[in-house]
N, C-alpha and C positions, 0 to 999 in steps of 0.2 A: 204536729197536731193530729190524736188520734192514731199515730205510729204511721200518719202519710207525709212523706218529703214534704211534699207539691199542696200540700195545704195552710191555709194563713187564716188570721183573722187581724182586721186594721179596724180601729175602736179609733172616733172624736166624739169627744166630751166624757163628761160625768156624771152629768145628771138624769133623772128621769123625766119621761120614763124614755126607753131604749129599746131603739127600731133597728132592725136589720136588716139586709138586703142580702141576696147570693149570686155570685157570678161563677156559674158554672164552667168544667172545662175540662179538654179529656185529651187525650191523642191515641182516636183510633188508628187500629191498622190500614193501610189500603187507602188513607182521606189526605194522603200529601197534595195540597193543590197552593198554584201561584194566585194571585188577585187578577182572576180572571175570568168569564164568564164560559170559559171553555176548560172543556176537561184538560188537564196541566200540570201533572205534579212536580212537585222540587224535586222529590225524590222516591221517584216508582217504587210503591210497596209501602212505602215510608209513611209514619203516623200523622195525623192532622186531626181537626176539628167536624165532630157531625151537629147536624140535626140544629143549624144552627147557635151553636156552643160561642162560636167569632162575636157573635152578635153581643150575646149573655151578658157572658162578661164584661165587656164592656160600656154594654149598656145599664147595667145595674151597679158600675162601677160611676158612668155619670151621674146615677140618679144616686149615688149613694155623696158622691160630693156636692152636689146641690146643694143637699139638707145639710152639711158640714156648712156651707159656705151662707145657708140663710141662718143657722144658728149661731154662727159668728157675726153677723149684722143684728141679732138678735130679733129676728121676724120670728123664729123658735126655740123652744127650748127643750133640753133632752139630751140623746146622745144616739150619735147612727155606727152601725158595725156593720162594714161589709165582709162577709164568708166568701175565701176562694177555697172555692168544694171540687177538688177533684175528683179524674176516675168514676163521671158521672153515669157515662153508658156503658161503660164496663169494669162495674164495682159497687158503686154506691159512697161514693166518700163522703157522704153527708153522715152514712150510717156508724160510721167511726168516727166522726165529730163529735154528735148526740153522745155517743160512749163514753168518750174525754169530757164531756160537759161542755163541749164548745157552747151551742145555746141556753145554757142554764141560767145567765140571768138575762136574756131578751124576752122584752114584751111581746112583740111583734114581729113577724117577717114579714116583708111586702116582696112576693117573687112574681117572676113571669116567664112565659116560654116563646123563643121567636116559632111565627108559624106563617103559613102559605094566605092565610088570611086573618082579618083582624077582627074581635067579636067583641062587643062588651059585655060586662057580668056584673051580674046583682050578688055582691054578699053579705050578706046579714052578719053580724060580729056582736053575740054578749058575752055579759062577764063568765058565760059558764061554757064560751065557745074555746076550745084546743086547736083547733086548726078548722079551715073553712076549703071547701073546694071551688074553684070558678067551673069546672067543667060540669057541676050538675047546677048551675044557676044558664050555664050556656043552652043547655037543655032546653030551659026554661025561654030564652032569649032569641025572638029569631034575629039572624045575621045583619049587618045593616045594609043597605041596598050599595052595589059599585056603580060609581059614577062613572060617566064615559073614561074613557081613556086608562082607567086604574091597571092596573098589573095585574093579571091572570094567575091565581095560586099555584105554587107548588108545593110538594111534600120531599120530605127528608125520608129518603131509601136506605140510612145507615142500618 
């Protein structure tokens, strides 16, 4: 796909209309790390995931079989495709996708980015909208307040 190995597209259903999802994914240099809360790698030097990428895909790979699994109960109707989009933080593999037409018949993509805190966004969507941004409806939105105990943000240094 696009002249990248490491990229896929997994399509359920046929009908419309047709939703997408991306699960981003990469291996940087220098990001080898075990499942563990302490710096660790498998393999010193060795490539791994930034910027929360572990999360991505996987998490937009459940939310992509969700909607697979309520459209086979038939609570929906449509069809969901999830994009594995490599070579996100160093390359762009989305931008070789779009080249090959990977998106050319999706209505929609619903993406998201794991981050050090969690915001909601207001987006407006009509028929003459192309793409929407959450980061200037974030703008717009102050933060929600943290409750006791929540987790302290961090940020991705890749």
């Amino acid at each position: 796909m696009g002249g990248i190995e490491t990229a896929f597209v997994a399509r359920y259903g046929d009908e419309d209309p047709v939703v997408g999802t991306m699960g981003e994914f990469d291996a940087l240099p220098g990001m080898s790390q075990r499942a563990t809360a302490e710096r660790d790698p498998v393999d010193p030097g060795g490539p791994g995931h930034g910027c929360g990428h572990n999360l991505f895909g996987v998490g937009s790979l459940g939310g992509a079989l969700a909607v697979a699994r309520a459209i086979d109960r038939g609570d929906l109707s449509g069809s969901v495709v999830f994009f594995g989009t490599p070579a996100e933080e160093a390359g762009g593999g989305k931008v070789y996708m779009v080249r090959d037409g990977a998106f050319d018949d999706v209505d929609a993509i619903v993406s998201w980015h794991p981050a050090g805190t969690t915001r909601r966004a207001r987006v407006r969507v009509s028929p003459t909208t192309r793409s929407t941004s959450p980061s200037s409806a974030r703008r717009r939105t102050p933060p929600p307040r943290q409750s006791r105990g929540a987790p302290r943000s961090t940020r991705c240094n890749s």
